[in-house]
mmCIF file as gemmi writes it, N, C-alpha and C atoms, coordinates in Angstrom:
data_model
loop_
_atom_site.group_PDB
_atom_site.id
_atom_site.type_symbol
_atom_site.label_atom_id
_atom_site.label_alt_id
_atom_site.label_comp_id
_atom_site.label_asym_id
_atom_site.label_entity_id
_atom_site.label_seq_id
_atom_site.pdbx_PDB_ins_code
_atom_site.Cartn_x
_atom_site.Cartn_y
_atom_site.Cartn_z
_atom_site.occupancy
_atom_site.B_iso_or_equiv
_atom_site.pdbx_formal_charge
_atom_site.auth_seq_id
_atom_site.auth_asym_id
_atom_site.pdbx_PDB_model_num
ATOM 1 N N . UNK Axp A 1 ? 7.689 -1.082 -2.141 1 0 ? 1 A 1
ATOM 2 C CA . UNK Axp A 1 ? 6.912 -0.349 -3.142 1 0 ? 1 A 1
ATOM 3 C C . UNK Axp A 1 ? 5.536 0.006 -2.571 1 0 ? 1 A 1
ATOM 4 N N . UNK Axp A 2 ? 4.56 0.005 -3.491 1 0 ? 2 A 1
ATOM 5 C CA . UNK Axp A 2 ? 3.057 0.511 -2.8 1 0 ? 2 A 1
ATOM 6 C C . UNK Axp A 2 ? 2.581 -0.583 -3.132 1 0 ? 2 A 1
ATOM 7 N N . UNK Axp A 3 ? 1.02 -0.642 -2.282 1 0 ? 3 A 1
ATOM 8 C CA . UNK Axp A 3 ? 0.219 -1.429 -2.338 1 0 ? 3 A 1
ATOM 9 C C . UNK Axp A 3 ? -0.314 -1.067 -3.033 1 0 ? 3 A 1
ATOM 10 N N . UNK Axp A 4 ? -1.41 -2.005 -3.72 1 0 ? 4 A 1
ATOM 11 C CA . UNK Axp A 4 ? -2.733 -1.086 -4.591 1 0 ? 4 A 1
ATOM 12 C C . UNK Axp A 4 ? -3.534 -0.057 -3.93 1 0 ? 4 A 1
ATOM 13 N N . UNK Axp A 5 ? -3.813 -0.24 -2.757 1 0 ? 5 A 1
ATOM 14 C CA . UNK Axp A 5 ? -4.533 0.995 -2.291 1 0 ? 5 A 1
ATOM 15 C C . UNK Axp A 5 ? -3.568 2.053 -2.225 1 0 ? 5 A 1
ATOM 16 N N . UNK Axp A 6 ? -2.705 2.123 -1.758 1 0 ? 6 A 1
ATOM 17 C CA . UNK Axp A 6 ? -1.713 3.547 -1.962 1 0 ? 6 A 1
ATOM 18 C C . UNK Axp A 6 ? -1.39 3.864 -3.282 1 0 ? 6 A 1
ATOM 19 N N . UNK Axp A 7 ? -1.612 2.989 -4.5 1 0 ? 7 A 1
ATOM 20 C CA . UNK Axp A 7 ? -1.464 3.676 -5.833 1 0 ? 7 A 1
ATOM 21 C C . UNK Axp A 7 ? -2.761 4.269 -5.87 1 0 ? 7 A 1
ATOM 22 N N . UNK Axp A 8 ? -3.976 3.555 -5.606 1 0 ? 8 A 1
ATOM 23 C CA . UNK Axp A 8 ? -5.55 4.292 -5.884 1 0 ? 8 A 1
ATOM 24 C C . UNK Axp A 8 ? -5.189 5.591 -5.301 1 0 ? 8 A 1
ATOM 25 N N . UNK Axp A 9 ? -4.866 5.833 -3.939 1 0 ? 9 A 1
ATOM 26 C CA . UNK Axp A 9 ? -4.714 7.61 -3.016 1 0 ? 9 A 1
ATOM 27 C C . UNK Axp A 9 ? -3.538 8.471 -4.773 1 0 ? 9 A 1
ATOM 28 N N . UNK Axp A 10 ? -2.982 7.469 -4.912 1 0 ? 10 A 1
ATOM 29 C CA . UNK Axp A 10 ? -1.533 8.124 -5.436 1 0 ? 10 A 1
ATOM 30 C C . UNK Axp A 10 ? -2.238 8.368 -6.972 1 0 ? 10 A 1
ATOM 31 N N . UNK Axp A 11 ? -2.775 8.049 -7.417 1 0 ? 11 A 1
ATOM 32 C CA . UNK Axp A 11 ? -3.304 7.738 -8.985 1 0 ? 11 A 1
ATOM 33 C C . UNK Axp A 11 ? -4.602 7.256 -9.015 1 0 ? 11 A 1
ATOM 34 N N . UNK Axp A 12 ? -5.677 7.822 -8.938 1 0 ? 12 A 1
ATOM 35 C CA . UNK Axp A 12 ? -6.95 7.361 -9.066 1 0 ? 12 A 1
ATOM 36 C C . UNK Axp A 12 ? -7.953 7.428 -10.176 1 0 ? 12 A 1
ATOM 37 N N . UNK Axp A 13 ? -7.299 6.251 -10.591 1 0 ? 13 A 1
ATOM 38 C CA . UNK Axp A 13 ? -7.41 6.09 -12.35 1 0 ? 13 A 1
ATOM 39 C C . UNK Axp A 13 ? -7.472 4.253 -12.264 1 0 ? 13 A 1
ATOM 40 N N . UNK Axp A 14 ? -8.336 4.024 -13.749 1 0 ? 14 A 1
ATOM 41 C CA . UNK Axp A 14 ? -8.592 2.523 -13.551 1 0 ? 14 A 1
ATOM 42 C C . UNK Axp A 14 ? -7.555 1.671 -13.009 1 0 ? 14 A 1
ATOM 43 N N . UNK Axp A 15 ? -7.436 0.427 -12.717 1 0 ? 15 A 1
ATOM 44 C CA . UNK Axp A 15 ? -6.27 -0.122 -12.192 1 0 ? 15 A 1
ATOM 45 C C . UNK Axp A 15 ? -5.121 -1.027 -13.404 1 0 ? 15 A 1
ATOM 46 N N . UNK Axp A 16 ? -5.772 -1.254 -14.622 1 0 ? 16 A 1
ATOM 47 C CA . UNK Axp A 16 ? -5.095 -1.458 -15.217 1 0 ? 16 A 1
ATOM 48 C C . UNK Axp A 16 ? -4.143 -0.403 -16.021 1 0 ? 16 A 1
ATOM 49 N N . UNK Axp A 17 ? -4.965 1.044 -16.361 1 0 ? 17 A 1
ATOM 50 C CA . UNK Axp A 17 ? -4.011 2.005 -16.497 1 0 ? 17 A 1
ATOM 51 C C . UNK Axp A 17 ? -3.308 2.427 -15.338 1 0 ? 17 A 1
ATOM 52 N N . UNK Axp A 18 ? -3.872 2.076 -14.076 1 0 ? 18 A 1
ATOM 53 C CA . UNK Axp A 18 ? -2.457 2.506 -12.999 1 0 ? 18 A 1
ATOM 54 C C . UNK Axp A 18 ? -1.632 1.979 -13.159 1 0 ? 18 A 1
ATOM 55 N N . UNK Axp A 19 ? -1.482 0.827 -12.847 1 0 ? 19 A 1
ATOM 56 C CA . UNK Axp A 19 ? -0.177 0.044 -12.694 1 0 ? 19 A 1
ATOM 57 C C . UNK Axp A 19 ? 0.798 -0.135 -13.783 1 0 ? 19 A 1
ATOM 58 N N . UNK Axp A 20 ? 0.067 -0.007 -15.256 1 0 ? 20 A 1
ATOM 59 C CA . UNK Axp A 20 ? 1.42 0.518 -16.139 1 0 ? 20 A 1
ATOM 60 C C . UNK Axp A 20 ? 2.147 1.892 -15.789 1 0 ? 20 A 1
ATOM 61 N N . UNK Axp A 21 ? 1.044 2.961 -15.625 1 0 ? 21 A 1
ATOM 62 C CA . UNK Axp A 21 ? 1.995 4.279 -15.731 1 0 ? 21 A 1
ATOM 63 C C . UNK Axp A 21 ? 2.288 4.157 -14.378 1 0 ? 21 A 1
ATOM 64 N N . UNK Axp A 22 ? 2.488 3.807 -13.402 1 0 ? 22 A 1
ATOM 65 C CA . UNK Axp A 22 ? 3.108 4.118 -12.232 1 0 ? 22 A 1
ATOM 66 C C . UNK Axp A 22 ? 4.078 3.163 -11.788 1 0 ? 22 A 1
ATOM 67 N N . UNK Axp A 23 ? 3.737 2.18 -12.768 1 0 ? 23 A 1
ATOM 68 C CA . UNK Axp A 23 ? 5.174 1.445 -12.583 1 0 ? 23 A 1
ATOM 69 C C . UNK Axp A 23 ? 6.146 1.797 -13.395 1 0 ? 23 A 1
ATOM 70 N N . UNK Axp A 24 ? 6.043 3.144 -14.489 1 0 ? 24 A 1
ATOM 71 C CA . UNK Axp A 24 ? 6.864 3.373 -15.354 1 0 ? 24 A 1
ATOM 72 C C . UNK Axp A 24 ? 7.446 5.114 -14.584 1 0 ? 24 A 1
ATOM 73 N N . UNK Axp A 25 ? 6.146 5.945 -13.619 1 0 ? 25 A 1
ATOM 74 C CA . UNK Axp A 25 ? 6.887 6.609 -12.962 1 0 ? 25 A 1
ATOM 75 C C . UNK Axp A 25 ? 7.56 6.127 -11.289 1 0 ? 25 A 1
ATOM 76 N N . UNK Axp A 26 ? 6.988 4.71 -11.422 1 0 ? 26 A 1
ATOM 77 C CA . UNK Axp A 26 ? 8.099 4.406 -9.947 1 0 ? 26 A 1
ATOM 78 C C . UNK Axp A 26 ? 9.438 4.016 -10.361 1 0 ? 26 A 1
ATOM 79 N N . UNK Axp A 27 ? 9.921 3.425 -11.835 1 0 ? 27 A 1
ATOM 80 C CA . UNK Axp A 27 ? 10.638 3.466 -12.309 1 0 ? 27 A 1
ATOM 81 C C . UNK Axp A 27 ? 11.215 4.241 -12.478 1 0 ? 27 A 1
ATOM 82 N N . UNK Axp A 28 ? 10.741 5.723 -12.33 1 0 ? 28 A 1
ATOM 83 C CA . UNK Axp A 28 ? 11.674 6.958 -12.815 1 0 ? 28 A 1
ATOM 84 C C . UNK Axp A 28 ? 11.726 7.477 -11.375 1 0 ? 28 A 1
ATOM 85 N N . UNK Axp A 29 ? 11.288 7.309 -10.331 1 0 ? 29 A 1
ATOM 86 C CA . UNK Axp A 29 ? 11.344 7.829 -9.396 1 0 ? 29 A 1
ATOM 87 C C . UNK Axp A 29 ? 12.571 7.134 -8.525 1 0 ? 29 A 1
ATOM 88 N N . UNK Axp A 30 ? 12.44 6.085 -8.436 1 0 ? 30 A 1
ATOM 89 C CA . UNK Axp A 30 ? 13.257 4.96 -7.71 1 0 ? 30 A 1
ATOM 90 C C . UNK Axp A 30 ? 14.458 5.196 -8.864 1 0 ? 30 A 1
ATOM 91 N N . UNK Axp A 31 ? 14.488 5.648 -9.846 1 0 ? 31 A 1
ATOM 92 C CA . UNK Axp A 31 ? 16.163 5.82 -10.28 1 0 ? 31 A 1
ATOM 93 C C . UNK Axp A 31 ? 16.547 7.858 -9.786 1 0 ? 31 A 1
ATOM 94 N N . UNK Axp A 32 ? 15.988 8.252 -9.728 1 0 ? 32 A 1
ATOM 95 C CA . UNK Axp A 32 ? 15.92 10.139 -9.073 1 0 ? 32 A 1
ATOM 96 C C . UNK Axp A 32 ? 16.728 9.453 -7.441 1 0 ? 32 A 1
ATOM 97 N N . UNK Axp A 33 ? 16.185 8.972 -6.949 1 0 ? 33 A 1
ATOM 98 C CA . UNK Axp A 33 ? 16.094 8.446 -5.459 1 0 ? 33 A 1
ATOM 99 C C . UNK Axp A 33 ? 17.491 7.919 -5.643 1 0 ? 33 A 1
């Protein structure tokens, strides 16, 4: 998966709103994949 710094490049938005929504679009991504 990503590290936190590659979600900050990927989503640079607070870190507690990152890691919900991007674990809900790595969730959608990793099922596309």
């Amino acid at each position: 998966m990503f590290t936190p710094e590659q979600r900050q490049k990927i989503a640079p938005v607070p870190n507690d709103l990152a890691d919900e929504e991007l674990e809900e679009e790595l969730t959608t991504l990793a099922e596309i994949i």
